[in-house]
DRENKE-352228 format. One record per residue: residue number from 1; residue in three letters; x, z, y of N, C-alpha, C, O in turn. Coordinates in pm, whole numbers, always signed. Each point is the difference from the previous one (the first is absolute). Last residue first. Layout:
BEGIN
  pos  code    n.c1    n.c3    n.c2   ca.c1   ca.c3   ca.c2    c.c1    c.c3    c.c2    o.c1    o.c3    o.c2
  NUM   Ala       X       Z       Y       X       Z       Y       X       Z       Y       X       Z       Y
...
***
This chain:
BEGIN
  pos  code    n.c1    n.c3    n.c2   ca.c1   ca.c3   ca.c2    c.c1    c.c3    c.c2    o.c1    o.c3    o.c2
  202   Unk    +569    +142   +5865     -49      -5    -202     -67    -120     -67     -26      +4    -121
  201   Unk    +494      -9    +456    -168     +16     +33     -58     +54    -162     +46     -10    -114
  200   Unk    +473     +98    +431     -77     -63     -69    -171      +4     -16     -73     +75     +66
  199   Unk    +684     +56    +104    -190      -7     +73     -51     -92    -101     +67     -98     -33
  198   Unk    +398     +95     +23     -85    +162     -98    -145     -55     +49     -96     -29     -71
  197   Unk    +397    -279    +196     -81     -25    -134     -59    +155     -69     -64     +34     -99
  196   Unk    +327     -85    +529     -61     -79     +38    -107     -29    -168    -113     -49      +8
  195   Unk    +506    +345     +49     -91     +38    +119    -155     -83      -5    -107     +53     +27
  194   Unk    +503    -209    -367     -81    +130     +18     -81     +78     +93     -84     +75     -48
  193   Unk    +319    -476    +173     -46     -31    -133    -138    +159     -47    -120     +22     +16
  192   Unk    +476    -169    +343    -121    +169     +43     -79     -99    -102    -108     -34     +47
  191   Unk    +440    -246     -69     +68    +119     +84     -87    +111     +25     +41    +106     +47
  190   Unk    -156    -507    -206     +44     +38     -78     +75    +107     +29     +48     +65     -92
  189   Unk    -474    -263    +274    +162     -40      +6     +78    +169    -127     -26    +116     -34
  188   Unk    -436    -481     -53     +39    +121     +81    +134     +18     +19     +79     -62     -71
  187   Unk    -533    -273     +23     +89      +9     -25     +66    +105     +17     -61     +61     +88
  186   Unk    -393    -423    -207     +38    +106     +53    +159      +8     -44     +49     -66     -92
  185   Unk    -285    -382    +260     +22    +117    -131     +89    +119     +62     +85     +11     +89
  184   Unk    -342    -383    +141     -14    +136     +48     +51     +81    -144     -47    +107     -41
  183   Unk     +14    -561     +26     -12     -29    +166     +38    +138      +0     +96      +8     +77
  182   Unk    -292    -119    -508     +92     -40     -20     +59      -9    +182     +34    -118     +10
  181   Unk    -452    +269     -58     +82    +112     -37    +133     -51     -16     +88     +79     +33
  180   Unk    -383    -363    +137      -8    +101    +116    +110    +117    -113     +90     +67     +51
  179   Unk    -220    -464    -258    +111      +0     +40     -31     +95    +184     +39     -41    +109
  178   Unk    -358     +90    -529    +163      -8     -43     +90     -45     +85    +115     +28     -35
  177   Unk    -568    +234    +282     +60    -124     -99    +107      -5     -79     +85     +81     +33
  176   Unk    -250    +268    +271    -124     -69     -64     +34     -85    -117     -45      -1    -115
  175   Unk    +258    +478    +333     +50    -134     -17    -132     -67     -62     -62     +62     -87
  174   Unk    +200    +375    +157    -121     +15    +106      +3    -132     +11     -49     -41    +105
  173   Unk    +175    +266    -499    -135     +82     +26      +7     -89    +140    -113      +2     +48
  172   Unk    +474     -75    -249     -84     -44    -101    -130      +9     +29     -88     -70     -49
  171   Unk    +450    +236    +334     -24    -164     -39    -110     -51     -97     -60    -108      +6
  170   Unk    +166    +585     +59     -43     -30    +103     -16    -153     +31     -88     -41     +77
  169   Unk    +281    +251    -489    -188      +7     +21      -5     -53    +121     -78     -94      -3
  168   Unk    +501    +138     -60     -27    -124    -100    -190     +54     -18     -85     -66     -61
  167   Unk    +352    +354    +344     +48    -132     +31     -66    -172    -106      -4    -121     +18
  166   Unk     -64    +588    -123     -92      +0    +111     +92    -155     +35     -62    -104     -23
  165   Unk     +58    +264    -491    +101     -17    +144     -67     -22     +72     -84     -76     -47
  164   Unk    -136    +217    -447     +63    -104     +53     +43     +44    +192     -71     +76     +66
  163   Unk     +49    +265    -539     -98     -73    +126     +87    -119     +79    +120      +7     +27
  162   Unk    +126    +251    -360     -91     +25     -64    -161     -51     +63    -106      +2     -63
  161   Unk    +642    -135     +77     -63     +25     +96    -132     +18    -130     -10     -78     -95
  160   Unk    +548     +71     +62    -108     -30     -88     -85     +65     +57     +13    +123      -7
  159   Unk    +503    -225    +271    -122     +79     -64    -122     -51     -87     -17    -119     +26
  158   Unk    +456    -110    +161     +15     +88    -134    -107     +85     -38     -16     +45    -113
  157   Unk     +73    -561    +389      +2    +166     +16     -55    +108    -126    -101      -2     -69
  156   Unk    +451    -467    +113     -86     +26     -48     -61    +174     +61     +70    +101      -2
  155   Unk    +144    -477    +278     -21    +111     -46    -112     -14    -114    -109     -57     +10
  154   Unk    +368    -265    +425     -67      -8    -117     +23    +113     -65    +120     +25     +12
  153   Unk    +159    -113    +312    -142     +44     +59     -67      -9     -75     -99     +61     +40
  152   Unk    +464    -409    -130     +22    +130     +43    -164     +37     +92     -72     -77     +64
  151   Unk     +38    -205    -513     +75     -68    +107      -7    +210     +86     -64    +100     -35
  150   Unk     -62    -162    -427    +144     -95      -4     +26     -22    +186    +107     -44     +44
  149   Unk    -496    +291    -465     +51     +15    +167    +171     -66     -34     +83     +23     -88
  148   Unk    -505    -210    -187    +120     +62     -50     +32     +34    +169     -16     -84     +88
  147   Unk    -468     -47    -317     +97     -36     +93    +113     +92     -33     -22     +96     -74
  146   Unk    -346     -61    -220      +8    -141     +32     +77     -52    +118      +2    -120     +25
  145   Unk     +84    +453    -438     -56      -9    +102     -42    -119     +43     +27    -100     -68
  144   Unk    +100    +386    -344     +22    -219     +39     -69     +44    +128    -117     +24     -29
  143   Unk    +388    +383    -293     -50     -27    +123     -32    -193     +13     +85     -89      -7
  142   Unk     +10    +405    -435     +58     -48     +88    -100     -70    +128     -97     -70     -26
  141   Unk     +12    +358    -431     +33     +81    +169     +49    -100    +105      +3     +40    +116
  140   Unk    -341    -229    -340     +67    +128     +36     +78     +25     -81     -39     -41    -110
  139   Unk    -268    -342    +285    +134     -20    -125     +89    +158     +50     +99      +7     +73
  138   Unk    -496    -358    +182     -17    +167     -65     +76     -37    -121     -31     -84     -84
  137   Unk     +85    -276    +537     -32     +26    -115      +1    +150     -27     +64     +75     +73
  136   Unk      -4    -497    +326      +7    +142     -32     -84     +31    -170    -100     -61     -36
  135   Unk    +304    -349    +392     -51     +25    -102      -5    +152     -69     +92     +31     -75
  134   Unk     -21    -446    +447     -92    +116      -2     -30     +66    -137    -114      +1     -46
  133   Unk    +284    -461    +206    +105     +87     +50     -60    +113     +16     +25     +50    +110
  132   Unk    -384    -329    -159    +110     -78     +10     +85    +100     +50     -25     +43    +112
  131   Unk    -373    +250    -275     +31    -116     +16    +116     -89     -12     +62     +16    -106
  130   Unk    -344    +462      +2    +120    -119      +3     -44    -161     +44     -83     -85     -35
  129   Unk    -131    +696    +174     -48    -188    -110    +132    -101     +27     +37     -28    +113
  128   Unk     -57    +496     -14     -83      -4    +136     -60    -217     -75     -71     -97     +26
  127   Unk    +267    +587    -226    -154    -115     -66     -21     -53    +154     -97     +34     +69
  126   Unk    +514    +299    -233     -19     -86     +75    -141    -146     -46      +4    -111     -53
  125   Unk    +276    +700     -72     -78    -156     -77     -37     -95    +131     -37     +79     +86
  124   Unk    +355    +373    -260     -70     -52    +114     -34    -136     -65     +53     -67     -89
  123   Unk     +21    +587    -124     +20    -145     -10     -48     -86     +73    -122      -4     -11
  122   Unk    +219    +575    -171     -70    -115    +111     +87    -140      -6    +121     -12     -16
  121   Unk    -142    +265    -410     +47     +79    +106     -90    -103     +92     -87     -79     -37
  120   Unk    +214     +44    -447     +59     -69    +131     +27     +40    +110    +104     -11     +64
  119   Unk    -401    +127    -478    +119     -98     -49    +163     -25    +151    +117     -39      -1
  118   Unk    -620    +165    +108     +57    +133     -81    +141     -42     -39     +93     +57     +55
  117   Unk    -331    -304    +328     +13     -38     -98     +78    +160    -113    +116     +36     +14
  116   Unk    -332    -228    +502     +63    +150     -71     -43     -29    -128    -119     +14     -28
  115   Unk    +123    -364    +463     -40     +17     -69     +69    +130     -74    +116     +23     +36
  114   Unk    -151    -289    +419    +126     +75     -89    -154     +56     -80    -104     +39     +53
  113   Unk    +110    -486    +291     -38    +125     -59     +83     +55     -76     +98     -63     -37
  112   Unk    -166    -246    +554     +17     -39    -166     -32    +117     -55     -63     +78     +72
  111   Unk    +138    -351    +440     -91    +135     -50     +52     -74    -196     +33    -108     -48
  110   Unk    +240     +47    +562     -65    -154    -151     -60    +187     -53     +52    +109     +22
  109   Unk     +91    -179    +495      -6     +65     -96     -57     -82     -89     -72     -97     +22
  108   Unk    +387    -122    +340    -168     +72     -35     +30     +51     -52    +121      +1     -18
  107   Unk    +184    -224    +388     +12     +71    -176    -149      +1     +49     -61     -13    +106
  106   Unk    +347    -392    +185    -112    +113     +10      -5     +61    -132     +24     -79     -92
  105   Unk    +416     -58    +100     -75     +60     +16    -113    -155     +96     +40    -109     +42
  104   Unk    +256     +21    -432      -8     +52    +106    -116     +57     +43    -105     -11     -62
  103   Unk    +131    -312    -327     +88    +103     -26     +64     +69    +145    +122     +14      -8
  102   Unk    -439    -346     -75     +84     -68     +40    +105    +164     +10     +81     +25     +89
  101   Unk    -580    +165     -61     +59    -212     -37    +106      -1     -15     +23    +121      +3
  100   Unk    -225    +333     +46    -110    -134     -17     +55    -100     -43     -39     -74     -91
   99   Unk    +292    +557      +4      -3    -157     +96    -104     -90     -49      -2     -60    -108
   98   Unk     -33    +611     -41     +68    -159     -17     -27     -82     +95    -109     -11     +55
   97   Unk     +25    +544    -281      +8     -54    +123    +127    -131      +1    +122      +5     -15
   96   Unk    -475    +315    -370    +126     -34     +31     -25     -85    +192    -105     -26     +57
   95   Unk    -185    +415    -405      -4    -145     +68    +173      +8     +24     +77     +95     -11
   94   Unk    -466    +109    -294    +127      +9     +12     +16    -115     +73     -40    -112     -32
   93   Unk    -347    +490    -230     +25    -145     +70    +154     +29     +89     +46    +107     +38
   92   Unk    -314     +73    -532     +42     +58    +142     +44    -174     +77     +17    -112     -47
   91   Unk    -275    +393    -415     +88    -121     +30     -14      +7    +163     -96     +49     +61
   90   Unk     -22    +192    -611     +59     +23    +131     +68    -116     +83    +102     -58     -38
   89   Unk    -498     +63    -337    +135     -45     -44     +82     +48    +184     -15     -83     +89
   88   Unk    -450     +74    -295     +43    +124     -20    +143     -25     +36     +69     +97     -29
   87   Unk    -420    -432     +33     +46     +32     -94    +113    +115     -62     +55     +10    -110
   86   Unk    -188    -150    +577    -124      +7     -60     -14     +23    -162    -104     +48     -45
   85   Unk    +491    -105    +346    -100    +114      -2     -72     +43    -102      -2     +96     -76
   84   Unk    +171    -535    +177     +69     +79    -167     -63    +157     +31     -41     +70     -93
   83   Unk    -138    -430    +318     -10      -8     -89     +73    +117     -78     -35     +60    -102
   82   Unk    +118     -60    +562    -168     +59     -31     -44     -26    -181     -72     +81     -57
   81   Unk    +481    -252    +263     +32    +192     +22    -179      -4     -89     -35     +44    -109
   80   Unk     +94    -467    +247     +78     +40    -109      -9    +130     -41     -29     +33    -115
   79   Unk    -198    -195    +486     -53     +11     -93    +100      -5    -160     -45     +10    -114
   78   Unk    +259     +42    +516     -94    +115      +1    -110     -64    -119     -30     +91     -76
   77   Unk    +364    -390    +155     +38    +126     -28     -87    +124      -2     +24     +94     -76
   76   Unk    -150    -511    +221     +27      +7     -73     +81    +138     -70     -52     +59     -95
   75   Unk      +8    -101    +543    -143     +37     -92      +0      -3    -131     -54     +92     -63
   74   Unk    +480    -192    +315     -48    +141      -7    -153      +4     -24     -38    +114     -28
   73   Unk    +210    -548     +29     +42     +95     -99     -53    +138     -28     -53     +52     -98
   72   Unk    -287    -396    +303    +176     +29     +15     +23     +62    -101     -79     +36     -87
   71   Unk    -326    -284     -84     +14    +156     +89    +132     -24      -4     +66     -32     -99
   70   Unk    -501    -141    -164     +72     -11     +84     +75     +61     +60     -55     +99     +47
   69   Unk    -388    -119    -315    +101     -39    -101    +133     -33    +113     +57    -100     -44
   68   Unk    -504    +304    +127     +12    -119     +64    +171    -107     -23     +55     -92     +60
   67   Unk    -227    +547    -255    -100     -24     +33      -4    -186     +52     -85     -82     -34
   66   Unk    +456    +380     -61     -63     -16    -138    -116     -91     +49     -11    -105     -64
   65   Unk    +199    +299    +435    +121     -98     -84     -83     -27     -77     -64     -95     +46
   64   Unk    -196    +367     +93     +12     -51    +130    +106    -152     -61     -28    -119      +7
   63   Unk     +39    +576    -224    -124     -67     -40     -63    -155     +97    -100     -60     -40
   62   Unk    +531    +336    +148     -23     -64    -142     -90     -64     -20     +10    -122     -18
   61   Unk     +73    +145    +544     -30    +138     -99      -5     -94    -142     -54    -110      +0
   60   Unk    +176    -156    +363    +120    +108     +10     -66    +113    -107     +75     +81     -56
   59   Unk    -102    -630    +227     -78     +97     -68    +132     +87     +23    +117     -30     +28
   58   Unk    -313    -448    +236     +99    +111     -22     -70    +119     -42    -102     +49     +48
   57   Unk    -136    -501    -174     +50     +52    +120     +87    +126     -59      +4     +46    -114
   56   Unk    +129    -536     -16    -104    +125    +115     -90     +29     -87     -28     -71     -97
   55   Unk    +477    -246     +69     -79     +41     -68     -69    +160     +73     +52    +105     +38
   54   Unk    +308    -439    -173     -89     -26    +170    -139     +65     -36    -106     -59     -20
   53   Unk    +486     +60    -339     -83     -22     -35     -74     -70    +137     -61    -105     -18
   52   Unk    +459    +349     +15     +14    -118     -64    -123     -62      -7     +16    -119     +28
   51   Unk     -72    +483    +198    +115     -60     +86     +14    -139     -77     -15    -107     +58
   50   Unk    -220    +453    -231     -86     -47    +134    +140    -138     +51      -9    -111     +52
   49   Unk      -6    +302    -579     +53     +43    +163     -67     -91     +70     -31    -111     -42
   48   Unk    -224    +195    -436     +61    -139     +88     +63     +54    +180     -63      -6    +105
   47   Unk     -69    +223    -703     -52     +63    +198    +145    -121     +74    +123      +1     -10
   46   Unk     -83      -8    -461    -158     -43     +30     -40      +4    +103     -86     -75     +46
   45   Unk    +550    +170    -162     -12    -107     -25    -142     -70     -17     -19    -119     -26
   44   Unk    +187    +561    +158     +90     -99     +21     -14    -170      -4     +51     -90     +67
   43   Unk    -302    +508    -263      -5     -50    +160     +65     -88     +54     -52     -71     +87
   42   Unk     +44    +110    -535    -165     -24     +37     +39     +25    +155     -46     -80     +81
   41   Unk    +423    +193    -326      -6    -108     +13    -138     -56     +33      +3    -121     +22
   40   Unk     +54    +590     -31     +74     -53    +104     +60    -193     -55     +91     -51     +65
   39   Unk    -373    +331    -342     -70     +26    +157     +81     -60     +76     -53     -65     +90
   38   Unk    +222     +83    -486    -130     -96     -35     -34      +6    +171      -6     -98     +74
   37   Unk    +364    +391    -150     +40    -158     -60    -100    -102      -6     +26    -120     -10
   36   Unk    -135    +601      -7     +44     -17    +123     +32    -165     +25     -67     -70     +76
   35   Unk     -27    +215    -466    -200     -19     +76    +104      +1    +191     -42     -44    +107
   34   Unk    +380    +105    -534     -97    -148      +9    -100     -12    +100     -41    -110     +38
   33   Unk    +245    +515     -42    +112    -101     +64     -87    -119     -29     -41     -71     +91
   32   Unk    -180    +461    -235     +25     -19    +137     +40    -144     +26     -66     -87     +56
   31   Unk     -72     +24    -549     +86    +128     +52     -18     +10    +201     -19    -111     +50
   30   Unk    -210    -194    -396     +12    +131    -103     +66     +77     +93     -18    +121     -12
   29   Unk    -358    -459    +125    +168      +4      -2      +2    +131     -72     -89     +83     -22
   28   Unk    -338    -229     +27     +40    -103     -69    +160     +64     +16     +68      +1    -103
   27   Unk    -338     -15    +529     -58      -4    -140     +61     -42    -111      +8    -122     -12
   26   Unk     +75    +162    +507     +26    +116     -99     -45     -43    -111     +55     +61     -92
   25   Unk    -215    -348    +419    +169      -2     -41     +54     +93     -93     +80     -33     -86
   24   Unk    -525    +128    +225     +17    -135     -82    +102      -3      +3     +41     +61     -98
   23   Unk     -70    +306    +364      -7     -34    -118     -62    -111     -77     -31     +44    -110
   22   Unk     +64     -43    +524    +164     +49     -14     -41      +7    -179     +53     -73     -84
   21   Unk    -382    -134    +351     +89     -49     -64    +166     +45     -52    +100     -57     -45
   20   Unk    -479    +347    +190     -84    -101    -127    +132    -120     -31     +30     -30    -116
   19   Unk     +26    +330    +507     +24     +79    -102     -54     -72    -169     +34     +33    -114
   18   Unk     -82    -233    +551    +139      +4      +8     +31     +91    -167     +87     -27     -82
   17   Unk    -516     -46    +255     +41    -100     -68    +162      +2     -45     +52     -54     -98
   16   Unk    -316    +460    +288     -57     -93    -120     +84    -109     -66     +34      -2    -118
   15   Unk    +204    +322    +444    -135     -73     +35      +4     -71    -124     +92     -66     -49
   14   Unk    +214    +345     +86     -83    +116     -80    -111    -115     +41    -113     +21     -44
   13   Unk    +542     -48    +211     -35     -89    -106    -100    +110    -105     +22     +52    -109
   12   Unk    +227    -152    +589    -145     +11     -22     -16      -8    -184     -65     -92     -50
   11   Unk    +430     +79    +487     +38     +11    -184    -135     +66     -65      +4    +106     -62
   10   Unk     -82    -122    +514     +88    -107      -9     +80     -32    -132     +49    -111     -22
    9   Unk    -288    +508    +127     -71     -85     +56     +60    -102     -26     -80     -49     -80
    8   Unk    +197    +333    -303     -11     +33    +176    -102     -90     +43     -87     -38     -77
    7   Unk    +237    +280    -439     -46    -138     +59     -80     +62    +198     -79     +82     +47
    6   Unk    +526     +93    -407    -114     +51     +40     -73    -113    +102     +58     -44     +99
    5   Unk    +352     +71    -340    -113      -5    -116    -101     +15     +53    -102      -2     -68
    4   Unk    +511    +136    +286     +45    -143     -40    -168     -37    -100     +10    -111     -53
    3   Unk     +72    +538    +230     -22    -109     +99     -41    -114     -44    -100     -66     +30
    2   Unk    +215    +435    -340    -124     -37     +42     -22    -105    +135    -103     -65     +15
    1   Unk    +544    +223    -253     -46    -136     -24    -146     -20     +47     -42    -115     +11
***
């Protein structure tokens, strides 16, 4: 489980602030599952997706999300990972691969989190924020994601990434705006799936 707990460049959460608000949320819960349940509705629903929101500039390290209250999913997700870290709580990142629009292809990758609940085991959580036909929720063991795979080429992928995906840094890291990244989401085929998501960054 030391991966999953250990603060990187990009799951930063040993920077001051990231670690000052993981615990304020902590304050007060009596068990993991509540301070997990607290952290992952504060992202979901305080940190504003770039996409719904139009909203700049593009963040990819936690403290970076926290900092300018914003962030695709997959940032969002990394400052998810970074809160519960930060409270000792093991948490890993998990992406799936989905149709942009109209249930066909062009796919992206959608970034989200698996959380390690003692009660449970690993548990995937989705804080990318609800909206109209968006609704993801923390109600374990049962899964609320915020997209369901329904059209063909759509995958959930089964690994729990302890560093975020060179495919999903390389957008984040060389994109200026919310719609230069919404133009260039990252994606992978699903056929050298594994070839293509071992490579990773710290």
């Amino acid at each position: 489980m030391h991966q999953y707990l250990e603060s990187t460049e990009y799951i930063d959460w040993k920077a001051p602030e990231v670690l000052a608000r993981a615990k304020s949320l902590a304050h007060g819960a009596e068990s993991p599952e509540i301070i997990a349940e607290k952290c992952f509705v504060f992202v979901r629903d305080q940190i504003k997706h770039s996409w719904d929101y139009e909203c700049n500039p593009v963040t990819c390290k936690a403290s970076d999300v926290l900092k300018h209250g914003t962030g695709y999913c997959y940032a969002k997700s990394h400052l998810l990972a970074a809160l519960l870290r930060a409270n000792g709580i093991p948490a890993g990142l998990c992406y799936q691969r989905l149709t942009i629009s109209n249930d066909r292809p062009p796919f992206c990758l959608h970034g989200l989190n698996a959380v390690y609940l003692e009660e449970h085991g690993w548990y995937r959580i989705d804080a990318r924020g609800n909206k109209e036909g968006v609704s993801a929720d923390f109600c374990p063991p049962i899964e609320r994601l915020a997209f369901p795979i329904i059209s063909d080429g759509e995958a959930d992928l089964p690994e729990i990434w302890a560093k975020p995906i060179l495919p999903v840094l390389e957008v984040l890291q060389t994109k200026k705006t919310y719609k230069e990244v919404a133009a260039n989401l990252p994606d992978t085929q699903l056929v050298s799936a594994n070839k293509a998501m071992h490579a990773t960054s710290a």
